[in-house]
C-alpha positions in Angstrom: 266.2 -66.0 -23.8 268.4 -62.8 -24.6 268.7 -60.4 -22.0 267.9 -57.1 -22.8 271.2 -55.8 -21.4 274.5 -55.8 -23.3 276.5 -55.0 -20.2 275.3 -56.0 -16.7 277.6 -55.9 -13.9 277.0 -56.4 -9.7 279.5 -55.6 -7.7 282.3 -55.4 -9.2 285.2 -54.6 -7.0 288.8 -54.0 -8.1 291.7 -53.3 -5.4 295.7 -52.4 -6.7 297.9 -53.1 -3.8 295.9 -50.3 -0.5 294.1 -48.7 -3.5 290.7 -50.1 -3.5 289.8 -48.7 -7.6 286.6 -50.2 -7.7 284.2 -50.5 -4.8 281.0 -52.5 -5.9 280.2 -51.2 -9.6 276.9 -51.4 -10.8 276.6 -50.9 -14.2 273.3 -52.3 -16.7 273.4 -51.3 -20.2 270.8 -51.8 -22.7 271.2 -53.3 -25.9 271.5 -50.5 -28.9 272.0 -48.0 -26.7 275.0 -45.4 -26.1 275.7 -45.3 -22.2 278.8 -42.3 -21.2 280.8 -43.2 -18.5 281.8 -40.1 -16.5 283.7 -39.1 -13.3 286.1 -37.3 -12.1 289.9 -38.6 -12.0 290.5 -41.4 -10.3 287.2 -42.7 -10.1 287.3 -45.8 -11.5 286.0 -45.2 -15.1 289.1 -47.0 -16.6 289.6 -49.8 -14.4 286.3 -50.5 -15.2 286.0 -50.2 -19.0 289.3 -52.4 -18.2 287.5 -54.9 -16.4 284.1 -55.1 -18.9 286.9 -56.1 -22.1 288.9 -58.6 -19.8 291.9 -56.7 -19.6 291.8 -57.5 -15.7 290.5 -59.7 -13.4 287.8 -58.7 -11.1 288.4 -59.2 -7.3 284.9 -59.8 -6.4 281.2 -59.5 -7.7 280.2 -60.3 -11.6 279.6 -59.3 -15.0 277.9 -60.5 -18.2 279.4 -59.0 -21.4 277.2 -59.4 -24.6 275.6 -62.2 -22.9 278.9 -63.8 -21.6 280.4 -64.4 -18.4 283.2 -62.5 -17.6 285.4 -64.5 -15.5 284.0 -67.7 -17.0 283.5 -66.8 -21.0 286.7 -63.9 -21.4 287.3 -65.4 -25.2 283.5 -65.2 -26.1 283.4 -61.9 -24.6 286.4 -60.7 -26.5 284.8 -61.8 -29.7 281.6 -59.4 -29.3 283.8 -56.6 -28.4 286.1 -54.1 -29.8 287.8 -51.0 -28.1 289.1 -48.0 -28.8 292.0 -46.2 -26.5 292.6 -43.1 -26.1 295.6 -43.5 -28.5 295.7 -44.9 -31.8 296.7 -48.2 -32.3 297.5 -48.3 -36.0 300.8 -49.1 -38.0 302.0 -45.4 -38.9 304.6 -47.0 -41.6 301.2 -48.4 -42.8 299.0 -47.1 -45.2 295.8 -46.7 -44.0 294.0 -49.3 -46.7 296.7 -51.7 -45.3 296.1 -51.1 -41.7 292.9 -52.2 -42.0 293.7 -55.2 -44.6 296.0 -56.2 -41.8 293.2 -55.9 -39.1 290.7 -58.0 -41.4 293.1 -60.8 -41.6 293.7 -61.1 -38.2 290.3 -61.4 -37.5 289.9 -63.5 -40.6 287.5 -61.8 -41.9 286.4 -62.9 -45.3 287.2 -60.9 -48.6 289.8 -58.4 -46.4 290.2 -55.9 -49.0 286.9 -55.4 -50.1 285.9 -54.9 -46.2 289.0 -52.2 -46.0 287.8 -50.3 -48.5 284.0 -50.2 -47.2 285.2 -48.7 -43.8 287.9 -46.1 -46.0 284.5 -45.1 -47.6 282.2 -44.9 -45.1 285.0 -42.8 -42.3 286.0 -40.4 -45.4 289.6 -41.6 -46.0 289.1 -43.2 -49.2 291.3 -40.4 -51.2 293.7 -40.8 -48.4 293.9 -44.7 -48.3 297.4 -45.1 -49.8 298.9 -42.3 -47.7 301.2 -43.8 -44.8 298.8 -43.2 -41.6 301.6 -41.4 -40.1 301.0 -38.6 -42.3 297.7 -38.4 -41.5 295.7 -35.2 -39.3 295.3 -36.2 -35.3 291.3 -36.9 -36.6 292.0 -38.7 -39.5 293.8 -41.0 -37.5 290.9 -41.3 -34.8 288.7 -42.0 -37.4 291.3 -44.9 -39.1 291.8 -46.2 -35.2 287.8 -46.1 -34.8 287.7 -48.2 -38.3 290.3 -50.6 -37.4 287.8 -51.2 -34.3 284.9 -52.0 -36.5 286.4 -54.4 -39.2 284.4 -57.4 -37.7 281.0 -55.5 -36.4 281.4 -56.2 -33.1 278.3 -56.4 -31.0 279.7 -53.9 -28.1 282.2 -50.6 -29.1 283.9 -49.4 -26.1 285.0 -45.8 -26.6 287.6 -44.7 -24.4 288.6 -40.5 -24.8 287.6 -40.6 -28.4 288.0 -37.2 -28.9 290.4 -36.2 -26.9 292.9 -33.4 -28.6 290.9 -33.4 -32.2 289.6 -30.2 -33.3 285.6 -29.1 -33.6 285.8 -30.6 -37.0 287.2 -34.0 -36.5 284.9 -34.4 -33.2 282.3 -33.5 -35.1 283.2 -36.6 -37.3 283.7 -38.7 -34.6 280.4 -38.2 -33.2 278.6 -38.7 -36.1 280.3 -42.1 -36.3 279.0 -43.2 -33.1 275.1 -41.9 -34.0 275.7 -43.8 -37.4 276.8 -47.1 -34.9 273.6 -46.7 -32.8 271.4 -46.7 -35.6 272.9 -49.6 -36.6 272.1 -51.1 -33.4 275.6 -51.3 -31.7 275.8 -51.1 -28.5 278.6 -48.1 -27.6 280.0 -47.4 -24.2 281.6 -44.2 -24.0 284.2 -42.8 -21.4 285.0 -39.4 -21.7 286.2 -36.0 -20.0 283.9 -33.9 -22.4 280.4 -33.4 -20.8 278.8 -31.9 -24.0 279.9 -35.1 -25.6 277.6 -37.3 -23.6 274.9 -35.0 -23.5 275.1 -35.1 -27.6 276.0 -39.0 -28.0 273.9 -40.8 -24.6 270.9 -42.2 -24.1 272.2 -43.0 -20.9 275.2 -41.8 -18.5 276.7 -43.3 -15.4 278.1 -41.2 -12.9 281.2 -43.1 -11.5 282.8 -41.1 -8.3 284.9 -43.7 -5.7 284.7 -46.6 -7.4 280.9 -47.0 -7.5 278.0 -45.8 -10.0 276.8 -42.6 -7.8 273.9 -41.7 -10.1 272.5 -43.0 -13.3 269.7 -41.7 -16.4 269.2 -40.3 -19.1 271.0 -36.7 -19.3 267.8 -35.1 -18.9 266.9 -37.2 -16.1 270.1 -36.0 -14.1 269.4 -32.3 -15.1 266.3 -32.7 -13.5 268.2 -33.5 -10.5 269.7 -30.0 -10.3 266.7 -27.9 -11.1 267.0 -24.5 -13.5 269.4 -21.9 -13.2 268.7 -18.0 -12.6 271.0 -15.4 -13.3 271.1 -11.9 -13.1 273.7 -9.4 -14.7 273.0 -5.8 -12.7 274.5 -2.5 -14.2 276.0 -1.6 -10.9 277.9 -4.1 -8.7 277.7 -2.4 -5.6 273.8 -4.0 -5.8 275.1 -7.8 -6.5 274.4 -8.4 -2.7 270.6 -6.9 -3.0 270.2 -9.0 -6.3 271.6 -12.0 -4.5 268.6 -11.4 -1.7 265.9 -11.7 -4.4 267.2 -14.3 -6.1 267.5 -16.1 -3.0 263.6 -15.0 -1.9 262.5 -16.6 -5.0 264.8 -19.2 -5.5 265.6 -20.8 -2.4 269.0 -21.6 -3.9 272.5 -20.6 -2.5 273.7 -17.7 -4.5 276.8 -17.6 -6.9 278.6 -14.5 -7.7 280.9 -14.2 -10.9 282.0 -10.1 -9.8 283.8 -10.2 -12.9 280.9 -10.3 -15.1 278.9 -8.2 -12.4 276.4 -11.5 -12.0 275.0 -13.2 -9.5 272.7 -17.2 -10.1 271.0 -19.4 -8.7 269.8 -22.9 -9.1 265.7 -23.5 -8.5 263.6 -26.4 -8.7 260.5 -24.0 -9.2 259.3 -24.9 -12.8 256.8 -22.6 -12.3 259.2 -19.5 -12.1 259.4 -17.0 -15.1 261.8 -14.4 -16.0 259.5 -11.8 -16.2 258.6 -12.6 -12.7 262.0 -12.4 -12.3 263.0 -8.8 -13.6 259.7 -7.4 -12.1 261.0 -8.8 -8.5 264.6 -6.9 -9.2 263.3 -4.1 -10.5 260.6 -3.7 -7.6 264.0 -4.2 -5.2 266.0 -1.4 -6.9 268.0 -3.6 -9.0 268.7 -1.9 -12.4 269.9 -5.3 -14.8 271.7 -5.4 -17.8 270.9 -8.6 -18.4 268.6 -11.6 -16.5 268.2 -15.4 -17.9 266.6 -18.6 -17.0 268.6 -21.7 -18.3 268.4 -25.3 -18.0 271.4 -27.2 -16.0 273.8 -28.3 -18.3 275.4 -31.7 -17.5 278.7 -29.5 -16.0 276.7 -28.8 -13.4 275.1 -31.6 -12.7 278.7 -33.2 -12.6 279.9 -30.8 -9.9 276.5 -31.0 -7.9 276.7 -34.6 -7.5 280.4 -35.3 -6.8 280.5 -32.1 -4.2 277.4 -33.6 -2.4 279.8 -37.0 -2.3 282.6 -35.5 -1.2 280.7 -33.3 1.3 
């Protein structure tokens, strides 16, 4: 029987000398499905994702990769998976047509050329194929790297920093890549610094924070977590403090002032609050606004929500 999961790991645990990296990681990912990997530094996401593609050894617990054992299977596992760094690992005295010619005939992969030019096609480098790849824009090279990783279709992409340093345009690229790879029913696993990059790219996210899996769902699932945010922009800011006491009245959140902007928010998990109730309560309090709002989280602040209450 195949298991629904691509990825399924319990307990994994990692130590480097007195550092103790990972600390039991739980991690299940579904088949198809684009799972982010976030945390803050230090956390463990790359000893993990390190881990998952045999690059190390676990110290305890277990993993099944693509259906493989981990300790037990690390050449099957390597054959269903491809990665992607951070940097790219193309030849730049290469062309980029014979970067990935070269990349199809180590994995002996049949008709190599034909292959090379299907991904030049399909990531937009086709005009640029006989250019040396050191010539090449930070994001065409991303997308050459991200090819390179594809030439044999393997059945689980890890993504580490994909984006990292490209422009709107060139991330833009990249993350149509990956929704092109999902449809196609591979199975992505994404690390990356850029919040709005899993909420546009995962079905599911794992929070990583000391070396363990500290929340997990779907990003609206973890938003949910947080609750809505009010805010409140008052046209004079020697009232922020009587804004703050409404907001807090009808809120029950802890209010956060941005004197700069002459603001003041706060997060509720009343889904029944409205901002006309809102303005009406301000205005009833002596509260003149120049501007009031009622905004989902985003995933920033479930991120900072859920490792403060860690730390705390």
């Amino acid at each position: 029987m195949i298991s629904t999961y691509a990825v399924l790991s319990e307990g994994l645990e990692k130590r480097f000398g007195a550092i103790h990296a990972l600390r039991g990681l739980d991690l299940a990912v579904e088949r198809g499905a684009v799972c982010g990997i976030l945390g803050p530094n230090g956390a463990g996401k790359t000893t993990a994702v390190r881990l998952l593609t045999t690059l190390l050894r676990p110290d305890a617990g277990s993993a099944r990769v693509a259906g493989h054992d981990l300790v037990r299977e690390p050449e099957a596992v390597r054959r269903s998976i491809a990665v992607t760094g951070q940097y790219a690992s193309v030849d730049g005295d290469l062309t980029g047509r014979q970067n990935l010619r070269l990349f199809a005939r180590l994995h002996r992969v049949r008709g190599p050329a034909e292959r090379a030019a299907e991904l030049l096609d399909r990531f937009g480098l086709t005009e640029a194929a006989d250019r040396r790849a050191s010539t090449y824009s930070g994001g065409m090279r991303r997308r050459l790297d991200l090819a390179a990783s594809l030439v044999r279709r393997p059945e689980i992409l890890f993504l580490d920093e994909p984006t990292t340093g490209l422009d709107p345009a060139s991330r833009n690229d990249i993350w149509g890549a990956v929704r092109a790879l999902k449809e196609e029913g591979t199975t992505v696993l994404l690390t990356t610094q850029y919040l709005e990059e899993a909420d546009q790219l995962a079905d599911h996210i794992a929070l990583v924070d000391q070396g363990q899996v500290a929340r997990t769902g779907s990003p609206s699932q973890l938003k949910a977590v947080v609750g809505t945010y009010v805010e409140a922009v008052v046209a004079d800011p020697d009232l922020l403090v009587k804004a703050a006491d409404v907001l807090d009245q009808l809120t029950g959140g802890e209010p956060v002032f941005d004197h700069e902007r002459g603001s003041v928010g706060a997060v509720t998990r009343d889904t029944t609050l409205t901002l006309p109730r809102v303005v009406r309560e301000l205005d009833a309090a002596g509260v003149p606004l120049l501007d009031a709002s009622i905004r989902p989280p985003t995933l920033d602040d479930v991120f900072l929500r859920l490792t403060k209450e860690r730390a705390a």
